[in-house]
N, C-alpha and C positions, 0 to 999 in steps of 0.2 A: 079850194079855200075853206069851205064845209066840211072838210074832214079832218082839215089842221088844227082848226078850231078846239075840236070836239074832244079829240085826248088834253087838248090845253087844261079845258075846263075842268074835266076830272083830274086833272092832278092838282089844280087851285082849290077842289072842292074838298081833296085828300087832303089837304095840308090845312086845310081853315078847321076843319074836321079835328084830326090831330090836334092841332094848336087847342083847342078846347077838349078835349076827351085827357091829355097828359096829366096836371094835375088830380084829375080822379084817378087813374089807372096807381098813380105814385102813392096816392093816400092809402088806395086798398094795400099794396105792397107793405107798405113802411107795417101797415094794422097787422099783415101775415106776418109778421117777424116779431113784432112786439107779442104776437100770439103766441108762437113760437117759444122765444124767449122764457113769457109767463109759464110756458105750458115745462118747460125743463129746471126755472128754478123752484117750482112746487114742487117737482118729485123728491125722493127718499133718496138722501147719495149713500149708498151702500159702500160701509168700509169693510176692508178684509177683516175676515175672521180671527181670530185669536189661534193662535198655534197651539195645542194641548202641551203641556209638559210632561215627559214619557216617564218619569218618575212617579207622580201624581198616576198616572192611566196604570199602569203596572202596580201600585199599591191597591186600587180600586180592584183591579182585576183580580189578587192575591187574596184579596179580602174577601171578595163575592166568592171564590173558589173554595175557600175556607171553609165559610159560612153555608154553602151547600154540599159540603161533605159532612160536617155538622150535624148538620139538619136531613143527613140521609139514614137510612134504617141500619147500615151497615154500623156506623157510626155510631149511634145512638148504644147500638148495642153492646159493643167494645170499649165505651167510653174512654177517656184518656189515657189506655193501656201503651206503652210506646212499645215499636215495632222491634223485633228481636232478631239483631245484627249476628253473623257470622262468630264475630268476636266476643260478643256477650251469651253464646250461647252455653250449655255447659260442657265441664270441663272435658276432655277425650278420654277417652277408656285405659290410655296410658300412662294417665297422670298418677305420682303415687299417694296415696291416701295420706293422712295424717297418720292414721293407726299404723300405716303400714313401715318399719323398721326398716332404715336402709344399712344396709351391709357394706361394712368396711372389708373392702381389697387389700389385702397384703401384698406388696412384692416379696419375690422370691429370696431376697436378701432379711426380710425381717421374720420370715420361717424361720431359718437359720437361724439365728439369733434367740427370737422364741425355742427353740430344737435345746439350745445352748443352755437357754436358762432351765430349763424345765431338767436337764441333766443335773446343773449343778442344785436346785430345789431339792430334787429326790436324795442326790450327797446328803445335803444338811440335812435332811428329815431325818434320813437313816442314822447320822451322827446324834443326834439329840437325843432319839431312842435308846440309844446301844449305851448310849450315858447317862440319861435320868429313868428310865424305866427298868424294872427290874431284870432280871435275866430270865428268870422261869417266865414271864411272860412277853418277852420283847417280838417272838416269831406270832405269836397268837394276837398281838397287837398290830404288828406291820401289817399281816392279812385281813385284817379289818380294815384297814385303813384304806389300801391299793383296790380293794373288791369293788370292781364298777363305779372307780373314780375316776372320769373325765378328765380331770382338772391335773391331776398327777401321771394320763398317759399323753393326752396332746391338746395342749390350751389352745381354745380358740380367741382368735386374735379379732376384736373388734373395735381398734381404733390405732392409731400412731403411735408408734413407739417412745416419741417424746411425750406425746401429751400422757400416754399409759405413766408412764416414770414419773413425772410427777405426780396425777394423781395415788399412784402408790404410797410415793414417799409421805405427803398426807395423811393417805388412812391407816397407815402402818402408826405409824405416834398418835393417830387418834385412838384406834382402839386401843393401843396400848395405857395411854391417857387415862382412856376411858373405865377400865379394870381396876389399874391401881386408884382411882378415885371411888371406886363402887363399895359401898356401906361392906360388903361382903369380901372387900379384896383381901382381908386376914387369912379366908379360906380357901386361896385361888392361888398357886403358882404358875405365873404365865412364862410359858419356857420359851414361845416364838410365833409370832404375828408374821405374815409373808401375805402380799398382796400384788395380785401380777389379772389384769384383762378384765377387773368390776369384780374379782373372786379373790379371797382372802381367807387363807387356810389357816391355825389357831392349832397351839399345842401346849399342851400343859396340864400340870398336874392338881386335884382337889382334895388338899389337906384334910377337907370340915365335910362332914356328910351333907348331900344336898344342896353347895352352894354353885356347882357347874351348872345347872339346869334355871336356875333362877337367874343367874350373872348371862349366860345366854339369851334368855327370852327378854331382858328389860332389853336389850340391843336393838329388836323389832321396835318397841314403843320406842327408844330414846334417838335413834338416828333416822332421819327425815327421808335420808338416798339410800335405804333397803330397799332392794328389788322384791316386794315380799310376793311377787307372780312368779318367781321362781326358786320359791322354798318349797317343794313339793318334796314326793317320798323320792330319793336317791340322792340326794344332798346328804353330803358327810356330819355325823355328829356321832363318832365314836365313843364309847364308854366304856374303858376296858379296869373291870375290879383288879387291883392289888394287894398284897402285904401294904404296902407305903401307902396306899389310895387310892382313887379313881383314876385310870388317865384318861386324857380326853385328846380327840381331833375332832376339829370341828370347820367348817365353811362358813363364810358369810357371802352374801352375792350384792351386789351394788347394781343400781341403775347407771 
């Protein structure tokens, strides 16, 4: 009966115990959570970060790169010289100069043709002599005339056959123009103007002593398109004395 007793007790003394100890045990609790609590809404709420914008970061970046090549000794020293491209460099060794003269190609069809005029040229030369120039000197003039003239064994052809032709027809009535207008043309019989490839052969006779050498040289100062680079010594300006007068053949050469 003394031993049933005795667990009795302790379990009446556990629960009177208990029943008095619960409300304390409760209050500390409830205090750890309110602590708790306090103690999480004081801290810092960390928000996410802001995303760079990669535009922004790339101009900064572009900038600083800039700015320390700038400020580098390389730099400094070159100053804003810009750098020299493949294509800006200069021009290749093949290029042709300004000075440098491009040479007109004839086809084989406008030799011919040139072959053709240049026959019938020498006809009318020979025709014009044989009838305005005297007889005792018509052989002693033709050989002055032909001695190491280019222009009367084989013209050189340096441009188009159309564009040649016109220009021709042009300077043929200008100089012709030009003579009967000259203060001097009393003194001047011009028997034939012929212009063929920038050269212009002149024939005719001087009435008035003196006046062929004057009516030629104003020609230099008065027309603008004288080749005058290629008036040198072998250029035709024949002067053959006659009974009737001076005769003349003469050249002009055009640009």
């Amino acid at each position: 009966m003394k031993h049933a007793i005795l667990p009795f007790a302790t379990l009446l003394v556990g629960l009177v115990a208990g029943y008095f100890l619960y409300p304390q045990l409760n209050q500390n609790k409830t205090a750890d959570k309110q602590a708790v609590s306090s103690i999480a809404s004081s801290s810092p709420v960390q928000t996410p970060a802001a995303t760079p914008e990669v535009g922004k970061n790339m101009d900064l970046i572009n900038a600083e790169k800039n700015e320390q090549h700038s400020s580098s000794p390389d730099a400094q020293a070159t100053g804003n010289k810009p750098k020299i491209t493949p294509s800006e460099s200069s021009a290749p060794a093949t290029q042709i100069s300004k000075t440098q003269e491009v040479t007109y190609t004839p086809g084989n069809e406008e030799k011919k043709e040139t072959e053709q005029w240049l026959l019938g040229h020498r006809e009318k030369l020979e025709e014009l002599i044989n009838t305005h120039v005297p007889e005792e000197i018509v052989d002693g003039f033709k050989q002055q005339i032909y001695k190491d003239n280019p222009f009367l064994e084989e013209v050189a052809i340096l441009r188009n056959a159309a564009e040649d032709e016109s220009w021709a027809y042009i300077k043929e009535r200008e100089i012709q123009s030009y003579v009967a207008q000259h203060e001097l043309a009393s003194g001047f019989l011009l028997l034939n103007v012929t212009c063929k490839q920038k050269t212009c052969d002149i024939l005719g006779t001087e009435t008035q002593a003196g006046v062929w050498m004057r009516i030629y040289m104003s020609f230099f100062s008065s027309m603008s398109d004288m080749d005058l680079g290629n008036h040198e010594v072998g250029v035709r300006n024949v002067q053959y004395m006659s009974d009737s007068g001076l005769q003349v053949y003469a050249q002009l050469k055009f640009k």
